[in-house]
N, C-alpha and C positions, 0 to 999 in steps of 0.2 A: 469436576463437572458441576460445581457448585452455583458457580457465573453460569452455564449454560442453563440449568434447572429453574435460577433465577430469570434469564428470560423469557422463557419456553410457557414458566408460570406466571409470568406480572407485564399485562399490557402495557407497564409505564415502559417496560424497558426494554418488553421486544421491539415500539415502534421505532425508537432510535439505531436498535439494530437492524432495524430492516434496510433503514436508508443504504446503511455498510453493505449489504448484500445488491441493495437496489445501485450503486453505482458500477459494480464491479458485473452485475448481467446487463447491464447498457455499452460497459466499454467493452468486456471480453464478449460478447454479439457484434458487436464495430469490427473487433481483431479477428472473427474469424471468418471475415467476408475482406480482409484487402485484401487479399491475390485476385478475390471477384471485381472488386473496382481498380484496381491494377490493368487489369485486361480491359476492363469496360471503358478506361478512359486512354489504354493504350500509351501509358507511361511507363518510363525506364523503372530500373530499380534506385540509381540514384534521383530521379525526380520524387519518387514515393518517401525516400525516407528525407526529401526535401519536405514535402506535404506531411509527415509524421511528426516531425519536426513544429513545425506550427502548433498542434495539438500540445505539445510542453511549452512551447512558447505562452499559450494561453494561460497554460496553467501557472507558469512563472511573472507573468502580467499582474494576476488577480491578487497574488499573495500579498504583495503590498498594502491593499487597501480592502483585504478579506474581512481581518481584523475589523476596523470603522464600521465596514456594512454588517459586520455580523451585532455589535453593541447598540448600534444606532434600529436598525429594524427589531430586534429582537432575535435572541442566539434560536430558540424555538420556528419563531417564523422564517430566520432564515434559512434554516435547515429543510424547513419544508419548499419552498420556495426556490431552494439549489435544487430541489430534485427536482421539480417542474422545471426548470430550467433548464437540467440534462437532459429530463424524456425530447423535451423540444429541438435540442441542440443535438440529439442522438442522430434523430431520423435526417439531419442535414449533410454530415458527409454519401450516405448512400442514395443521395438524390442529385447532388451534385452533377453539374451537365461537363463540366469540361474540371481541366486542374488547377486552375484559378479559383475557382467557387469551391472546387475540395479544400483547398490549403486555407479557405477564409470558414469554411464549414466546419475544420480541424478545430482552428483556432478559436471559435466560440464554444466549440464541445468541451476543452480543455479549459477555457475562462469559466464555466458551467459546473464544470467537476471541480474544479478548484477553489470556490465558494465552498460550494457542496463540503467538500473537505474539512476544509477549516470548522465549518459550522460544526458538521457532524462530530465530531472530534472535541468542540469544546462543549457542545452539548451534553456528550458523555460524562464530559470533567463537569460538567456544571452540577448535571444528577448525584455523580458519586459525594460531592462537598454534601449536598443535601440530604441526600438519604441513609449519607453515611455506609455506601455497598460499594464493590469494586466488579463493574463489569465491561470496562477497558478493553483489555485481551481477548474474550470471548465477543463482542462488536466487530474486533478485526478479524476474529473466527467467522463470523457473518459473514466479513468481507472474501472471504476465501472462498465461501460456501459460493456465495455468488457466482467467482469467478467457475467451479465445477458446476453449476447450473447452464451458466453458458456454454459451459466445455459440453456439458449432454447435449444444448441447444444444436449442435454442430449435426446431430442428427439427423435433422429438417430438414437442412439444407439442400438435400436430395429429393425428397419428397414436395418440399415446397416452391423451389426453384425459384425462388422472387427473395432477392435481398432486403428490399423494405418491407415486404406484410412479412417476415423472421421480426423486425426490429421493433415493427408496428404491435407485433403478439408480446413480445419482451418489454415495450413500454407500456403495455396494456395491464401484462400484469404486476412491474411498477407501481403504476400510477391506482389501481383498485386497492393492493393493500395501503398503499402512504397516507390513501383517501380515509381507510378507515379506521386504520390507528394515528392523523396527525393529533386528534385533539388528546394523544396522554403528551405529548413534549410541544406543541404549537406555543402554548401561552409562557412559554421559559424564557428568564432571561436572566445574563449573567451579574455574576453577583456584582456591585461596582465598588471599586477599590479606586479611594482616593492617594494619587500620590503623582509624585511629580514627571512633566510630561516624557512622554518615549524617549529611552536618549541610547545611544554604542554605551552608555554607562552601564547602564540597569542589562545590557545583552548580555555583561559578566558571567552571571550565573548559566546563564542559557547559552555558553560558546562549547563545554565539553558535550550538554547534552546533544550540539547540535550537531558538533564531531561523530559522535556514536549514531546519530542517527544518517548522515553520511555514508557513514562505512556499508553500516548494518545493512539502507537499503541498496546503497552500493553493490555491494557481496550478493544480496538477493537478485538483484537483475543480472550479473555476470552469471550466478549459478542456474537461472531458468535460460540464458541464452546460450551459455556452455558445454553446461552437463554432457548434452544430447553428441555433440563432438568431442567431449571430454572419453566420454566412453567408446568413443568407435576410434581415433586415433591414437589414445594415448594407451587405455584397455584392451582394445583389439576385440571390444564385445561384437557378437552376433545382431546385424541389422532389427532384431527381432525386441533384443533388449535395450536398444538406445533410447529408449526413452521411459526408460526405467528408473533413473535419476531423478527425472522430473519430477514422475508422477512421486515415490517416494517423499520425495523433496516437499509437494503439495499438500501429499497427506498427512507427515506430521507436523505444517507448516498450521495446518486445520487445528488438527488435534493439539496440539501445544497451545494456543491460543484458545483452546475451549478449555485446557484445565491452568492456564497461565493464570488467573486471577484468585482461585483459591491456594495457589503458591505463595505468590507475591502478598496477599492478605497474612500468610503466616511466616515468608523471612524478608518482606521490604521489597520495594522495588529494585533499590540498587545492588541487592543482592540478587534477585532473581535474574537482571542483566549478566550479571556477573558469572553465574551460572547457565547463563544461553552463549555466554561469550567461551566460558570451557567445554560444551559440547559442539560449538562449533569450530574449536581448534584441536578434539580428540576426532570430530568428522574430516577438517582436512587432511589429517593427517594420516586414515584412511583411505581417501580419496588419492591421496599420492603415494598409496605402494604403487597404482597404477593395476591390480588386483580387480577383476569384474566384480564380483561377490562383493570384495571390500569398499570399493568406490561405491556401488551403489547402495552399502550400509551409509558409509560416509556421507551420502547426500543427503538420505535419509535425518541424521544426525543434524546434517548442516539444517533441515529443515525447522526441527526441533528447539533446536540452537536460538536461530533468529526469528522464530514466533513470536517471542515475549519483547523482543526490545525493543519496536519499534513504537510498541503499544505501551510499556513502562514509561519509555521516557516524554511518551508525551502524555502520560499522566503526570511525569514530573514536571515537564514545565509547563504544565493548565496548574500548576499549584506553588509557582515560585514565588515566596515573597515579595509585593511590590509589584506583580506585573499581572497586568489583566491574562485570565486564561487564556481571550482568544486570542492577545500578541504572543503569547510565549508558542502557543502550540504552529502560530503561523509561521515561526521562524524556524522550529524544529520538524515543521513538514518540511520547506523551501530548501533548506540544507538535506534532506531524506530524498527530496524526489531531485535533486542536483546530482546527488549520490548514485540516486537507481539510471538516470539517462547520459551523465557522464562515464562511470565505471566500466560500461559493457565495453566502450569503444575503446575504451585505454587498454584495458585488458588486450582486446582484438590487437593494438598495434603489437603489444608486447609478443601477444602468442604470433605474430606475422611473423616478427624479428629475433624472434630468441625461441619459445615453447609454450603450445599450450601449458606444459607444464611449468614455467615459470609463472605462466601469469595466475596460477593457482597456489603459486608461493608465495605470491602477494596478499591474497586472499589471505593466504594463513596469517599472512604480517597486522592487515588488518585486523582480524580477529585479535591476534594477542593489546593490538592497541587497543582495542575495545576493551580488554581484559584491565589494562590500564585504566584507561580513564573512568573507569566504574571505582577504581581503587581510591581514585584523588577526586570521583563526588562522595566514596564514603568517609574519607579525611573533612572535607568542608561538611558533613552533614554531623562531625563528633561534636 
């Protein structure tokens, strides 16, 4: 809890964490009102995840030229700047009049976060080279926290009956803290590393990380869209516990990333991957007795597991020899969130055509290859 106490205590570096928490109660307040704009706009299910769609489109747009805008404005300004960007882009799918302007409202919300992303991310890398601290992992503990701030937000919903003043209170309180801690990280900017222009060459270094980060967020979105029917067909759990997995799965996804940096500070990044990557193939392999009790240890585990790696490795590549932070960290999101929005559906055809439980075999496969290639960046790291 080292990372967490550090920023609990030092306004340089809870503002940067807030932003992480600030993206994740705009999108999960978005996610728990589409069944409400579903109805309100009287779309199918596949036109919705037509219009969802758009929203990763966005986000896969931006990544390209994240990098540029982040070195060119300033890594600090534009970190503040994406989140202004999101509150604005927030409140636009839930106002949307018809599914034309949703799907174009999707689409700027996710070019918005997508910035946001990149920035944030190498902001953190940028602080840590400077101050010489590691608060990485505990940032994307922020990020989690958010996401259960939203998850309470769901509360309102009943009480308040109105989709946009929910989004309007949620960018409200956004936009007052970023207000008042921008100036510890606005004036930042990355360090500039002379060397020769971007090329598939210099990607070398950054092709396993971007593997691992693939899988890792891959696995993470099968197991939050899973779980939930993992345990009622394959388990035979009580309707009561199906969502036992999840939440498990959340809390130590928190908790691992709030003690993930004083880990990683005393056995290395590519070790502590390497050690998310064996708790989350001793979780599947719980998860496949097929056991209530066990499976939702298993999740649990799985949670645990893939905390640290997403947040490692792109500490590793904001620090690759020869490559500006904010390209390494943009390539290793864009392969991470490829991962999390491809894997669910692949998974889906496999458990269509074979078994849920196969498609959790694969899960395991992926883990052990993560296990791998953590082995062959600590060969290139001897």
């Amino acid at each position: 809890m080292k990372s967490l106490r550090l920023i609990l205590g030092n306004a340089r570096y809870f503002g940067p964490s807030w932003v992480f928490t600030s993206i994740n109660i705009l999108f999960g307040t978005w996610a728990i009102y589409i069944p409400a704009v579903k109805d309100a706009l009287e779309i199918s299910k596949s036109e919705l995840g037509i219009a969802i769609f758009f929203l990763a489109l966005g986000v896969f747009t931006v990544f390209p030229f994240a990098s540029g805008i982040v070195n060119r404005v300033g890594v600090g300004k534009a970190t503040f700047y994406g989140v202004m960007m999101s509150c604005t882009a927030a409140m636009l799918p839930l106002l949307a009049p018809d599914y034309y302007v949703l799907m174009v409202a999707l689409f700027l919300f996710g070019a918005a976060n997508g910035i946001t992303d990149i920035a944030m991310n190498t902001l953190v890398t940028e602080i840590e080279k400077k101050d010489k601290v590691k608060f990485m992992a505990a940032s994307h503990g922020f990020f989690s926290l958010g996401g259960v701030l939203a998850g309470l937000g769901s509360f309102l919903i009943g009480p308040l009956s109105n989709p946009v003043l929910h989004m309007t209170i949620a960018v409200l309180l956004v936009l007052v803290v970023n207000i008042k801690f921008k100036n510890q990280y606005f004036s930042e900017v990355a360090e500039e590393i002379e060397n020769e222009p971007f090329s598939f060459g210099l990607l070398k270094p950054l092709l396993l990380l971007g593997l691992i980060s693939f899988m890792a967020m891959g696995s993470e979105g099968a197991i939050v869209d899973w779980s939930g029917l993992y345990l009622k067909e394959i388990a035979l759990a009580p309707e009561a516990l199906w969502g036992l997995g999840f939440l498990g799965f959340q809390i130590t996804m928190t908790l691992g990333r709030f003690l993930g940096d004083g880990i990683s500070d005393k056995i290395g990044s590519v070790k502590i991957v390497a050690l998310g990557a064996i708790l989350a193939i001793l979780g599947y392999f719980l998860v496949l007795t097929g056991n209530i009790n066990l499976s939702i240890i298993g999740f649990a585990l799985n949670g645990l597991g893939f905390s640290v790696m997403v947040p490692e490795v792109f500490r590793i590549g904001g620090n690759v020899k020869g490559i500006d932070s904010s390209k390494g960290i943009a390539f290793i999101a864009g392969a991470g969130y490829a991962g999390f929005l491809c894997a669910p559906p692949i998974l889906g055809f496999l458990a269509e055509h074979y078994s849920l439980s196969r498609s959790f075999v694969v899960l395991l496969a992926c883990a052990f290859l993560i296990l791998l290639f953590t082995l062959l960046l600590k060969r290139k790291k001897a």
